[in-house]
C-alpha positions, -999 to 999 in steps of 0.1 A, spaced: -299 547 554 -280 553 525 -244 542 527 -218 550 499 -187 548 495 -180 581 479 -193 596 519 -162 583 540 -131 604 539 -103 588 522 -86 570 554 -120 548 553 -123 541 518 -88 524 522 -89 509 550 -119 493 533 -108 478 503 -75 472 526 -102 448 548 -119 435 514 -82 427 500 -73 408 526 -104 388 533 -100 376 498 -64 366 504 -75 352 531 -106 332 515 -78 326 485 -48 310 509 -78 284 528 -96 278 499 -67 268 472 -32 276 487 -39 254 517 -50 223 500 -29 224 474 0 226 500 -13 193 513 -19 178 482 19 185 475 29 170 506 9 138 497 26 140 461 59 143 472 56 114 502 42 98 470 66 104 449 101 100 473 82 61 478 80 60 441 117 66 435 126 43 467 110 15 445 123 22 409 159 22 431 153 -9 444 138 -26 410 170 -9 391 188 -28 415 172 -60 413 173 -59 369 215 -50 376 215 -81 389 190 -101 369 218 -111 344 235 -119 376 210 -147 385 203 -158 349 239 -170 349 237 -190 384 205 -207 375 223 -219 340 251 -230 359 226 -248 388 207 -261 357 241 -272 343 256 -289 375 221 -306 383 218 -324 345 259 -334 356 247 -348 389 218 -363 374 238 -388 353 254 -398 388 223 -399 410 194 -405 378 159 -395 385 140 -433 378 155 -467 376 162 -484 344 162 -521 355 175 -530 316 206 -502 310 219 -507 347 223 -544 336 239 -536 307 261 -510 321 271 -539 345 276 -566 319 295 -542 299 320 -540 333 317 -578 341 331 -586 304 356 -559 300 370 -573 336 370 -605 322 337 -618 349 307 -637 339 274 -624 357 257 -657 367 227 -641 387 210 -605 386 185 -602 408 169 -569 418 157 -566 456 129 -541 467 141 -500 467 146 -485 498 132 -448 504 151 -418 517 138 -385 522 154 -371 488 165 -404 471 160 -445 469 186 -472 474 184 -501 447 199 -531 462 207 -559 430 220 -591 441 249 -600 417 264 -635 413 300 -632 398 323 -656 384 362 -650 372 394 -647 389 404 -619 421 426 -598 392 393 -599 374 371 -589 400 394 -564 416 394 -548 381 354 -552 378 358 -530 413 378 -505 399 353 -497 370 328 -494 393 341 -470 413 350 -449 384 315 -453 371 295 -425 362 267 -435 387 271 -439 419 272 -480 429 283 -493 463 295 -528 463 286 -544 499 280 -580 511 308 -593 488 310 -632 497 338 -647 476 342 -687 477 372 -704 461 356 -730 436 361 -766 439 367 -772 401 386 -741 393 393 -729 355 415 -708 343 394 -679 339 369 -692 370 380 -700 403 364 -681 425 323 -674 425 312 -641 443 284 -628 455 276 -592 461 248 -567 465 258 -533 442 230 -508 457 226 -475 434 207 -443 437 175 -432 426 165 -395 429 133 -391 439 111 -364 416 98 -350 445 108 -355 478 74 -362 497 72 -378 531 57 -410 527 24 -417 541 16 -435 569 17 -473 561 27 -466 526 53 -493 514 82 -487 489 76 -494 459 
């Protein structure tokens, strides 16, 4: 059988390349249009999560200069508060802090004599037994210093005796425990059974 395409009439030899044409823009459109479509989808779900996230980091760097400035000032207002509530003892410079209060109030410091710290969760208390001797002006103005004092010092226990030989600068003897504050580096709870040191 000998087919050719120059043997159908005219209507035949269109509707032909009619059929061809459109099988290949059919083959054509599933082949490439089709998955390309898709992949465009996927690109564009891609790319609307891409710009979500550049929005939200142009955002976030706005307001970096934002938090550089609180965190100096946090810095700033914790190396303030560490002068009031220091991070270690110094057994040495609290006693002469407290001598240098005890003579400019016109009080001798007969006994200094730290007791064992005390542990909080975020801090420790420093109890120091202090033996005083002067006159009540004198020690209320020793009281006054220390409550303007840059560290924090609570005066409790305060025993004052009149003295049975009293001098002009010394009649009375007082004793007192002045607890201050230690900040703890880092606030761990304490073990079970640990003691403070």
């Amino acid at each position: 059988m000998n087919l050719s395409l120059n043997k159908l009439p005219w209507y035949a030899q269109v509707g032909f390349f009619v059929a061809i044409g459109a099988a290949g823009v059919g083959a054509f459109y599933h082949f490439y249009v089709t998955p390309a479509k898709v992949e465009m989808a996927t690109r564009e779900t891609r790319l609307g999560e891409l710009r979500g996230e550049i929005t939200k980091a142009s955002t976030t760097a706005s307001q970096l200069n934002q938090f550089k400035e609180q965190v100096g000032e946090l810095e700033a207002r914790l190396e303030s508060l560490k002068a009031v509530l220091p991070e270690q003892k110094d057994a040495a410079d609290l006693l002469r802090r407290i001598q240098t209060l005890a003579t400019q109030s016109n009080l001798a410091i007969r006994g200094f004599k730290p007791a064992p710290i005390v542990t909080k969760q975020m801090h420790a208390e420093w109890p120091i037994a202090l033996q005083l001797d002067g006159t009540y002006h004198n020690l209320a103005m020793f009281f006054d210093r220390v409550s303007k004092f840059s560290r924090i010092i609570n005066v409790s226990g305060i025993a004052i005796h009149a003295k049975d030989k009293p001098e002009p600068n010394s009649t009375i003897a007082v004793d007192c425990i002045a607890t201050t504050f230690v900040l703890l580096e880092t606030a761990k709870p304490a073990a079970p059974g640990a003691k403070a040191n």
